[in-house]
N, CA, C and O atoms as CSV, one atom per row, in Angstrom:
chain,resi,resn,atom,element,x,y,z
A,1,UNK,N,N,-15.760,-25.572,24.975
A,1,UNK,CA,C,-15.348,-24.432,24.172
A,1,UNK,C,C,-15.982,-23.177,24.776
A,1,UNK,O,O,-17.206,-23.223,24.898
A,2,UNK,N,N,-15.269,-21.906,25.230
A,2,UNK,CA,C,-15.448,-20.683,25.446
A,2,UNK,C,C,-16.456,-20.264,24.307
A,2,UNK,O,O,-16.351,-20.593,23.125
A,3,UNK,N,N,-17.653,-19.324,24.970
A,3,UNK,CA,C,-18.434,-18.865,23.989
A,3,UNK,C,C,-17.703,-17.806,23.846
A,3,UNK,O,O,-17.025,-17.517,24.833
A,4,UNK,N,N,-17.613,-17.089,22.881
A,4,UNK,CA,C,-17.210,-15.902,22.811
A,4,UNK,C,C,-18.374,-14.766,22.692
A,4,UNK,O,O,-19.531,-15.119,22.465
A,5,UNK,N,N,-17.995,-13.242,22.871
A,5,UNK,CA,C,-19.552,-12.271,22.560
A,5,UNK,C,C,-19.024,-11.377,21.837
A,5,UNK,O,O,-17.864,-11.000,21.671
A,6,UNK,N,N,-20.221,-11.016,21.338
A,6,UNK,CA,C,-19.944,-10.048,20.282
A,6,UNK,C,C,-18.839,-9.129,20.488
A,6,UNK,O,O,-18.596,-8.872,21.667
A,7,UNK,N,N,-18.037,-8.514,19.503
A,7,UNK,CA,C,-16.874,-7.611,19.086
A,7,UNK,C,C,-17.655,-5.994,19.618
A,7,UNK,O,O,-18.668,-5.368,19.306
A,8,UNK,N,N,-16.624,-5.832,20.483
A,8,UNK,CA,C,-17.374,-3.991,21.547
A,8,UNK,C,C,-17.381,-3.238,20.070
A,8,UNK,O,O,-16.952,-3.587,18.970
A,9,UNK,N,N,-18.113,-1.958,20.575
A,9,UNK,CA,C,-18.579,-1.046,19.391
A,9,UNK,C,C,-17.167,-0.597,19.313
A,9,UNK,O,O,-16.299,-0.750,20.173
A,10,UNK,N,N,-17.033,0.159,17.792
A,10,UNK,CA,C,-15.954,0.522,17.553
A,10,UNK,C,C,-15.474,2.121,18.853
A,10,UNK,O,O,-14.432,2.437,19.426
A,11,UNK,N,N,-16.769,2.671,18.813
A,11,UNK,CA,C,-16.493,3.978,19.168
A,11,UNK,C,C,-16.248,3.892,21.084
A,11,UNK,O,O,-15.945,4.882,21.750
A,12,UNK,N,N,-16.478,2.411,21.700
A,12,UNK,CA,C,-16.074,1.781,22.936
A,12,UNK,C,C,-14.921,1.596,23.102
A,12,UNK,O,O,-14.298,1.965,24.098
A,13,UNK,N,N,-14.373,0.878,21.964
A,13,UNK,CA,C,-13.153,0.777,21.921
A,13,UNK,C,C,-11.836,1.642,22.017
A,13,UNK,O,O,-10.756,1.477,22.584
A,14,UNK,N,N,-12.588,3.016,20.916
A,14,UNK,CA,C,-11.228,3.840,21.020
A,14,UNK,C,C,-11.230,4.770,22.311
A,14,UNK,O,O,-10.310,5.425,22.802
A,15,UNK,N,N,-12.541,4.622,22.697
A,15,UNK,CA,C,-12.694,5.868,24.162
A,15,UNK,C,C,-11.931,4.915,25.649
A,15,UNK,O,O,-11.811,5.380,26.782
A,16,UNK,N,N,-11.540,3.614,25.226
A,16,UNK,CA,C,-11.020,2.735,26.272
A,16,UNK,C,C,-9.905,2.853,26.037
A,16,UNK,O,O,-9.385,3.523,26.928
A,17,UNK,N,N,-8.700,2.345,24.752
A,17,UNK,CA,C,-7.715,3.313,23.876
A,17,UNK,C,C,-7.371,4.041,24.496
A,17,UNK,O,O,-6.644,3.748,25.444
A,18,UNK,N,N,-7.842,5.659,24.166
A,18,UNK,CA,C,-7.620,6.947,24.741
A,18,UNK,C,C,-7.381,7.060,26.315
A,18,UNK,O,O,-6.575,7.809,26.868
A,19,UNK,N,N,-8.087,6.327,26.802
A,19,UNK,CA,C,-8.459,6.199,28.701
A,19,UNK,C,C,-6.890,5.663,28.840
A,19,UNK,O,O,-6.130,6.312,29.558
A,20,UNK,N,N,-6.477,4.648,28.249
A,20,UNK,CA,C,-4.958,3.794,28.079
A,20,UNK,C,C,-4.280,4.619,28.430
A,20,UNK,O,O,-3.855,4.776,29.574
A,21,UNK,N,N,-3.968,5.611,27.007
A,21,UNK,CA,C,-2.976,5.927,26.846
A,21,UNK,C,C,-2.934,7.293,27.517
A,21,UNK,O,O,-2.015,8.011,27.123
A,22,UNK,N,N,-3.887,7.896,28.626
A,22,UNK,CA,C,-3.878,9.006,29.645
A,22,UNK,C,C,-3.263,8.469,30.733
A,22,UNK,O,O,-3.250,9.166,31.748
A,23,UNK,N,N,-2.722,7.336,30.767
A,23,UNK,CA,C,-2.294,7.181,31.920
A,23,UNK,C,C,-2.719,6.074,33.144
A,23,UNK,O,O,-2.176,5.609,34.146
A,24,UNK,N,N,-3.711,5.972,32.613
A,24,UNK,CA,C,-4.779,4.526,33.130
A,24,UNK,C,C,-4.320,3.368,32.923
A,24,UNK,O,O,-4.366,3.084,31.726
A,25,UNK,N,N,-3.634,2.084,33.961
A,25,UNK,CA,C,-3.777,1.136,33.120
A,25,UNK,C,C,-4.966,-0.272,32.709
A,25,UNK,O,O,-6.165,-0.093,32.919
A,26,UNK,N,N,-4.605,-1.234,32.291
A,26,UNK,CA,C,-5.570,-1.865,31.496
A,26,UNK,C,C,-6.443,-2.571,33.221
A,26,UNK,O,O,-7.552,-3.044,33.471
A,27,UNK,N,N,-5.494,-2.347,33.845
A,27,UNK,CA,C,-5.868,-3.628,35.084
A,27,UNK,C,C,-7.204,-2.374,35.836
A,27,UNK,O,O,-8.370,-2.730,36.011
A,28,UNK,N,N,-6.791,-1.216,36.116
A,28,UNK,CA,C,-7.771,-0.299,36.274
A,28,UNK,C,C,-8.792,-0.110,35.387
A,28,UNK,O,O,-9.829,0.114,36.012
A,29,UNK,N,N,-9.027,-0.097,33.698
A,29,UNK,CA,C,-10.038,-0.013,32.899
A,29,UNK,C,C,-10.777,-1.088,32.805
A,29,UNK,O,O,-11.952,-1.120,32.438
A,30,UNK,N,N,-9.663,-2.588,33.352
A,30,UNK,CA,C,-10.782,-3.709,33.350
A,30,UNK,C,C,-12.010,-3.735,33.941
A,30,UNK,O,O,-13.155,-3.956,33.549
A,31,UNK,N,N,-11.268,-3.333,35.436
A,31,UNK,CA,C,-12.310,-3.626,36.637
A,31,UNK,C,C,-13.078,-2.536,36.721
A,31,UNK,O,O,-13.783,-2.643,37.724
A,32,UNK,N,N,-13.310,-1.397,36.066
A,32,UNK,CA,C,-13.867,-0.229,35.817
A,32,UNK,C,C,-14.961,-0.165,34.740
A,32,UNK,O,O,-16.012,0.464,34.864
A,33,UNK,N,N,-14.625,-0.822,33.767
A,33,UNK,CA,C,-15.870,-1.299,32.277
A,33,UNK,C,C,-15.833,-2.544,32.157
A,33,UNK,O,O,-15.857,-3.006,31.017
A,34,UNK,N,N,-15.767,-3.397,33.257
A,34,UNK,CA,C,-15.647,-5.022,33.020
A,34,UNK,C,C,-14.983,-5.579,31.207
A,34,UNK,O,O,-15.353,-6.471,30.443
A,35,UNK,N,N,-14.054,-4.690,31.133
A,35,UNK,CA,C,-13.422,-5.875,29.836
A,35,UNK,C,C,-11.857,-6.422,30.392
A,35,UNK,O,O,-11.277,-6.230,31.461
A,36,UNK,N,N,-11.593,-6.942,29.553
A,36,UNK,CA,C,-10.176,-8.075,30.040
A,36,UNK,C,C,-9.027,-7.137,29.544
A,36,UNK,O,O,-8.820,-6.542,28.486
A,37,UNK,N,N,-8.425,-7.233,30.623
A,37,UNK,CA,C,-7.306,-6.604,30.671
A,37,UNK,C,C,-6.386,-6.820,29.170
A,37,UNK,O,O,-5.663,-5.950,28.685
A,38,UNK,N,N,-6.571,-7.922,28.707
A,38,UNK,CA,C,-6.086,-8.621,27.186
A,38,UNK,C,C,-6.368,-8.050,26.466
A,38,UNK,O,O,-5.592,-7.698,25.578
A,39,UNK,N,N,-7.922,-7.610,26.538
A,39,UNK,CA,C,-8.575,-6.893,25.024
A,39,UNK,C,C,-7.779,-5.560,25.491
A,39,UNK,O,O,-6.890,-5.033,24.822
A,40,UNK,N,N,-8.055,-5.288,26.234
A,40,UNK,CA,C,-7.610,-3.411,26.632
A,40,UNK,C,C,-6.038,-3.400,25.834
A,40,UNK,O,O,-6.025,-2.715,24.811
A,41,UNK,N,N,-4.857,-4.017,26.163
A,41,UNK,CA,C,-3.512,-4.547,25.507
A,41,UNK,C,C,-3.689,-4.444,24.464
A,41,UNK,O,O,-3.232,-3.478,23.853
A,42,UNK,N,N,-4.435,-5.420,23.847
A,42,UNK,CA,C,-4.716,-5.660,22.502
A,42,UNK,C,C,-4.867,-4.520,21.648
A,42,UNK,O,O,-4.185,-4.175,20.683
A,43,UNK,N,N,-5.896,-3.985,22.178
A,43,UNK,CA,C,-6.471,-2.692,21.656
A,43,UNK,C,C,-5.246,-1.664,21.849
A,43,UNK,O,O,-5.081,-0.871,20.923
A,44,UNK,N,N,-4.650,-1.612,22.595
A,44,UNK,CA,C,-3.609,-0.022,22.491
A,44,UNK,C,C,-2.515,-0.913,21.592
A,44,UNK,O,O,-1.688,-0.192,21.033
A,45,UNK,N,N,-2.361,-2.286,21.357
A,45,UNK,CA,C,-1.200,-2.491,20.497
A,45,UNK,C,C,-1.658,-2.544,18.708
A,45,UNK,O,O,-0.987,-2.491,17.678
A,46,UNK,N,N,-3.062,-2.670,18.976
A,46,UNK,CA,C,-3.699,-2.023,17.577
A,46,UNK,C,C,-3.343,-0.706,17.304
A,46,UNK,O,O,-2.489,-0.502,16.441
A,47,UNK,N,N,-3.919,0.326,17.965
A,47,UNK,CA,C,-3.830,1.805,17.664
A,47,UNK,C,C,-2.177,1.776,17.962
A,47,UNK,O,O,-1.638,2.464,17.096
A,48,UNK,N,N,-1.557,1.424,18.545
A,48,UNK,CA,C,0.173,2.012,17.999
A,48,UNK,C,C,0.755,1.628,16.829
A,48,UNK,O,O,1.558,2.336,16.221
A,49,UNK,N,N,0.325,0.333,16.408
A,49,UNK,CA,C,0.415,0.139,15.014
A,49,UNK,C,C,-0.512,0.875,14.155
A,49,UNK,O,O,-0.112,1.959,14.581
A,50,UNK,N,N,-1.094,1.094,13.607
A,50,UNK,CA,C,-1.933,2.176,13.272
A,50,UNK,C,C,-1.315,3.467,13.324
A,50,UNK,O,O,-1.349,4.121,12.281
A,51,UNK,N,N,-0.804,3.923,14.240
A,51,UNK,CA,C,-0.321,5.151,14.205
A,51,UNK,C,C,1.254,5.164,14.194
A,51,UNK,O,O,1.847,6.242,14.241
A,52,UNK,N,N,1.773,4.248,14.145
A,52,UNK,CA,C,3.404,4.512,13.590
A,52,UNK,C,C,3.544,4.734,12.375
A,52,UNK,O,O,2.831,4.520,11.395
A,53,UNK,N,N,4.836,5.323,12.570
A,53,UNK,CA,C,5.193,5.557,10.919
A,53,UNK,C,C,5.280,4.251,10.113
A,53,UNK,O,O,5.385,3.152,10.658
A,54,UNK,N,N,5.227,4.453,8.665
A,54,UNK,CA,C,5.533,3.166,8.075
A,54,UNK,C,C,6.701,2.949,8.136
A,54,UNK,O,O,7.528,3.842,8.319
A,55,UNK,N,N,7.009,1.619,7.984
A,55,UNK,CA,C,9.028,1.441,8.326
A,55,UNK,C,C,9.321,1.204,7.089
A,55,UNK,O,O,8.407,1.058,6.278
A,56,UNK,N,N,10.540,1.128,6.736
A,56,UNK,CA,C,11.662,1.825,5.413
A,56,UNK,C,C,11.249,0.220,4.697
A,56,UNK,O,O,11.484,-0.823,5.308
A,57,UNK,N,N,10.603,0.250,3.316
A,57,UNK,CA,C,10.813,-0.924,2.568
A,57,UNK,C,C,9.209,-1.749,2.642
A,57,UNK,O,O,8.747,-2.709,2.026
A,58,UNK,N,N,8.693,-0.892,3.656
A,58,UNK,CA,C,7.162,-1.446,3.984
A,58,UNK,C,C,6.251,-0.969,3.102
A,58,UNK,O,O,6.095,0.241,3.266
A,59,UNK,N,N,5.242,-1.653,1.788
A,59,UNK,CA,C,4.353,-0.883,0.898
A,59,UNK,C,C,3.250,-1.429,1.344
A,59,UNK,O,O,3.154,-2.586,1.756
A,60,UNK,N,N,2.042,-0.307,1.254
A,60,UNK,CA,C,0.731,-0.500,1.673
A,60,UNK,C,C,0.401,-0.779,0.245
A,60,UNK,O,O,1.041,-0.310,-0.696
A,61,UNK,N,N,-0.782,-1.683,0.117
A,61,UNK,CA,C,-1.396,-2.491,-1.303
A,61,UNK,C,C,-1.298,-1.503,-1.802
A,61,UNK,O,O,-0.204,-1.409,-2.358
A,62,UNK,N,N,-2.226,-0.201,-1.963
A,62,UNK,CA,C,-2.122,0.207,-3.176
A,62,UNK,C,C,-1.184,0.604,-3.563
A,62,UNK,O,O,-1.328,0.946,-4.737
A,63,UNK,N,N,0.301,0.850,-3.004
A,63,UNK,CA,C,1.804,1.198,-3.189
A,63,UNK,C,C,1.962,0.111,-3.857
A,63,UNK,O,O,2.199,0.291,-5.051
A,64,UNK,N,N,1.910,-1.045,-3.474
A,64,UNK,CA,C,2.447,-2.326,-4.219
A,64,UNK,C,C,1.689,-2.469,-5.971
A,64,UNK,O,O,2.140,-2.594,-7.110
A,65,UNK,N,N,0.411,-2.367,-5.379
A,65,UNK,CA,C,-0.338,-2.385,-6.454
A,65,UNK,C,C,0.462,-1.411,-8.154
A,65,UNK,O,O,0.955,-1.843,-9.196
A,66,UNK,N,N,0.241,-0.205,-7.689
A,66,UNK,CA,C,0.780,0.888,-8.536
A,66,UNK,C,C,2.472,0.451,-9.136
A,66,UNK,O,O,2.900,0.460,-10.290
A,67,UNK,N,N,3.212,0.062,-7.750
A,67,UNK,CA,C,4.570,-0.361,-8.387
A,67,UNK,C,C,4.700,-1.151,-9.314
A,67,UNK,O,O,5.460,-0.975,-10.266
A,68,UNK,N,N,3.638,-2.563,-9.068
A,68,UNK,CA,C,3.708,-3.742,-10.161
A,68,UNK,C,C,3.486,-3.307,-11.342
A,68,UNK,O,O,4.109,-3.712,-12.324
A,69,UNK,N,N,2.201,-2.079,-11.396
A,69,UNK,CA,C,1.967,-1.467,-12.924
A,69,UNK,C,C,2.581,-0.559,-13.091
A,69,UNK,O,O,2.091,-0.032,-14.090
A,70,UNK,N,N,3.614,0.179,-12.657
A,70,UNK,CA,C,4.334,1.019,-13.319
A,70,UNK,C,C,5.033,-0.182,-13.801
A,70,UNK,O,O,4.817,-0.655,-14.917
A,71,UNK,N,N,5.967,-0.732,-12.861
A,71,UNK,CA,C,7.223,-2.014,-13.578
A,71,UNK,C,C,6.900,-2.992,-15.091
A,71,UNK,O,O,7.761,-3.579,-15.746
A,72,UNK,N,N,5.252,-2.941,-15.409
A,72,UNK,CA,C,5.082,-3.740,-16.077
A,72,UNK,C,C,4.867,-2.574,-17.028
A,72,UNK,O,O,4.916,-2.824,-18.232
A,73,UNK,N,N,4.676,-1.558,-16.701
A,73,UNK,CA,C,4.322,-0.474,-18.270
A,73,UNK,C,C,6.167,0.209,-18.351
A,73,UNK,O,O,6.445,1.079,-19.177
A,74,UNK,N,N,7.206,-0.340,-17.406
A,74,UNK,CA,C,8.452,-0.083,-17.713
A,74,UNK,C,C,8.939,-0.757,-18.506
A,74,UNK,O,O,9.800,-0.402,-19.311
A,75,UNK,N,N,8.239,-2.324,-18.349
A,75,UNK,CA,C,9.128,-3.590,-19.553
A,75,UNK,C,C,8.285,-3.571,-20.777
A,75,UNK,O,O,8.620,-4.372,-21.650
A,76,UNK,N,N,7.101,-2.700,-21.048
A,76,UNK,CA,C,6.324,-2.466,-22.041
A,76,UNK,C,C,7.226,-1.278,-23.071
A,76,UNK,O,O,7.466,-1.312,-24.278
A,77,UNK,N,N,7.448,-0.645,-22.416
A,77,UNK,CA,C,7.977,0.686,-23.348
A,77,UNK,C,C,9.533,0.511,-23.430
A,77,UNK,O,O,10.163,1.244,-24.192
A,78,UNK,N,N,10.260,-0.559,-22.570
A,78,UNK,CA,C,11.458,-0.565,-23.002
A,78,UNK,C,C,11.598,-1.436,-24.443
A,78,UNK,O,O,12.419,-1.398,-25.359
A,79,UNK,N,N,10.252,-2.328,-24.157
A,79,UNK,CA,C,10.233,-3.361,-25.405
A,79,UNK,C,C,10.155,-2.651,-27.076
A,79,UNK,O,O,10.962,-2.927,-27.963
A,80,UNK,N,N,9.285,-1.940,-27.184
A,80,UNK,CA,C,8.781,-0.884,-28.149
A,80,UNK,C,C,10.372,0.009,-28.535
A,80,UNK,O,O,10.936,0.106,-29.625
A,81,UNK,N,N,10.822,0.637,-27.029
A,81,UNK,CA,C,11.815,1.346,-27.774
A,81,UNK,C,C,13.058,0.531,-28.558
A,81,UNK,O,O,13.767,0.971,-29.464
A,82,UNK,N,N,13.114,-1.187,-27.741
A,82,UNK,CA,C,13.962,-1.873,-28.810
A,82,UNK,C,C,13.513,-2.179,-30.102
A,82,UNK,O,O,14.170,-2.320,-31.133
A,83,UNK,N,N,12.146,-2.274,-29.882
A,83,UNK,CA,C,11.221,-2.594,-31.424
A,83,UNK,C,C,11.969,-1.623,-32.533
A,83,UNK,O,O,12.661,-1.966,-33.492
A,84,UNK,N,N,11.563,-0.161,-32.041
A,84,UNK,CA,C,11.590,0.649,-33.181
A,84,UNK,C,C,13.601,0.960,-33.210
A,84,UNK,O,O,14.102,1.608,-34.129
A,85,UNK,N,N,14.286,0.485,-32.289
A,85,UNK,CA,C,15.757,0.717,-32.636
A,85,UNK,C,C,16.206,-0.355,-33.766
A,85,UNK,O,O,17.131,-0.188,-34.561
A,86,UNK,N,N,15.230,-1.670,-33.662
A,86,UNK,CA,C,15.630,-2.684,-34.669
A,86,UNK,C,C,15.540,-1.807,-35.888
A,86,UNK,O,O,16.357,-1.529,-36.766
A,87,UNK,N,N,14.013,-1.381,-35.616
A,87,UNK,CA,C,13.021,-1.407,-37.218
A,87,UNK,C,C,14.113,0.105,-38.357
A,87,UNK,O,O,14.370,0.185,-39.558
A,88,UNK,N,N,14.392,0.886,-37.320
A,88,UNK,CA,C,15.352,2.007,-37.505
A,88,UNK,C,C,16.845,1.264,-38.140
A,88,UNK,O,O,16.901,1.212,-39.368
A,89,UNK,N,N,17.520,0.942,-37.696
A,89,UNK,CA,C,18.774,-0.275,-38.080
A,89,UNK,C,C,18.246,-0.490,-39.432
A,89,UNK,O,O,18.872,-0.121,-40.426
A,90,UNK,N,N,17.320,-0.969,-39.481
A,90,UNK,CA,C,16.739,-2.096,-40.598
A,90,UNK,C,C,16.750,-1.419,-41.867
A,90,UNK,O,O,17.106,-1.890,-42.947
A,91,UNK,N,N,16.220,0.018,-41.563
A,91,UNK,CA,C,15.561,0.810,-42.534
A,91,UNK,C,C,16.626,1.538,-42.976
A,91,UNK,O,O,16.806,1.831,-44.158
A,92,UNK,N,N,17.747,2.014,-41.553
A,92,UNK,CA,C,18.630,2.795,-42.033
A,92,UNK,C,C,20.063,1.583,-43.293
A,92,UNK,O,O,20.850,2.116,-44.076
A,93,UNK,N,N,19.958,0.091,-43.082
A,93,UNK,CA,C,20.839,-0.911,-43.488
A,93,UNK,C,C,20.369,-0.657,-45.266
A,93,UNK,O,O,21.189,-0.501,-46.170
A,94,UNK,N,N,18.968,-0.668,-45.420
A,94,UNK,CA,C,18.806,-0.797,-46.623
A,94,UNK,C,C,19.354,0.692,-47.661
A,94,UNK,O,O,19.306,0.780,-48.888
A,95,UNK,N,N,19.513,1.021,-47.345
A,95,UNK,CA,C,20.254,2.463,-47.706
A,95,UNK,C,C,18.972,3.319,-48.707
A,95,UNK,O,O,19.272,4.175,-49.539
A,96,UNK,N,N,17.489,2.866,-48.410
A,96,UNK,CA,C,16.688,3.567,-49.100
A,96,UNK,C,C,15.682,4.502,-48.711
A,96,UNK,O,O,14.840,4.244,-47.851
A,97,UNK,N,N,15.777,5.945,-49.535
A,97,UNK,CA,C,15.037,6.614,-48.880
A,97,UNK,C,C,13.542,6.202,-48.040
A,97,UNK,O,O,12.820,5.603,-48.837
A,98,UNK,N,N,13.007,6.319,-46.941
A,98,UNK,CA,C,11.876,5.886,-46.245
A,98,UNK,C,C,11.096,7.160,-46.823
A,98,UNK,O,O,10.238,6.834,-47.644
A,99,UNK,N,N,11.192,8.509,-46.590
A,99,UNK,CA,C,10.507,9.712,-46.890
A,99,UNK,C,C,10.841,10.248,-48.138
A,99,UNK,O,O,11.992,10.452,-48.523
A,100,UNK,N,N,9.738,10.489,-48.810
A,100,UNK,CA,C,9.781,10.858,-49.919
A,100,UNK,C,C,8.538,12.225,-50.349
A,100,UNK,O,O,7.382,12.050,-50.735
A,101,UNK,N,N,9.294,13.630,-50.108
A,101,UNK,CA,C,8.638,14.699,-50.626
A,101,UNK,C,C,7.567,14.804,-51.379
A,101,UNK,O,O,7.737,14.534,-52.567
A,102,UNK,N,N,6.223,15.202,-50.950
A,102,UNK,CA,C,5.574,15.645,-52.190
A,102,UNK,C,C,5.546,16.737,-53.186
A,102,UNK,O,O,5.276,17.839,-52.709
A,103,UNK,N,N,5.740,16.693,-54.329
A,103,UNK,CA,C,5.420,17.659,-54.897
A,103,UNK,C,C,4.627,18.645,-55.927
A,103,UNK,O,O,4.621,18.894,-57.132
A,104,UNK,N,N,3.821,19.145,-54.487
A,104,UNK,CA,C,2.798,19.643,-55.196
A,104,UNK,C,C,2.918,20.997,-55.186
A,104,UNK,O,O,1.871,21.623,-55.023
A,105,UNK,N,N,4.207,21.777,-55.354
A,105,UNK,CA,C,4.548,23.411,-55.420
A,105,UNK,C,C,4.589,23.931,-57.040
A,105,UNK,O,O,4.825,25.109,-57.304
């Protein structure tokens, strides 16, 4: 089994990145900072994902997150407004006044 070594610093990484995408390729940055031409790949196919747009239909968690609770406070208040259309029906069937004036004039 391949040992593997520790994960390069983050701030190694993006200055190798940047070196990429000037025009350098990975086979030149290998043999230049001894890393593998793979990680170098790797790494610029990280940062282009990262930096594309999101694509049509794609939600980041907390998008998803927020949608599920709006949708569930949508089947909450549609429920209520059938509640009170029954309770209304009900009140208006019995033909008796609900409100009744005070009078204290």
């Amino acid at each position: 089994m391949p040992k593997s070594r520790p994960p390069y610093p983050a701030e190694f990484r993006q200055q190798i990145v940047e070196l990429a995408q000037t025009g350098k390729t990975p086979a030149q940055l290998s043999r230049e900072f001894g890393v593998t031409a793979q990680t170098i790949a790797n790494g610029l196919a990280q940062a282009n994902v990262a930096a594309a747009p999101p694509m049509r239909g794609v939600r980041s968690a907390p998008e998803r997150e927020e949608l599920v609770r709006l949708r569930w406070q949508v089947r909450q208040l549609q429920m209520e407004r059938d509640i009170l259309a029954k309770a209304t029906a009900w009140f208006a069937g019995r033909g008796e006044k609900t409100f009744t004036p005070s009078t204290s004039s």
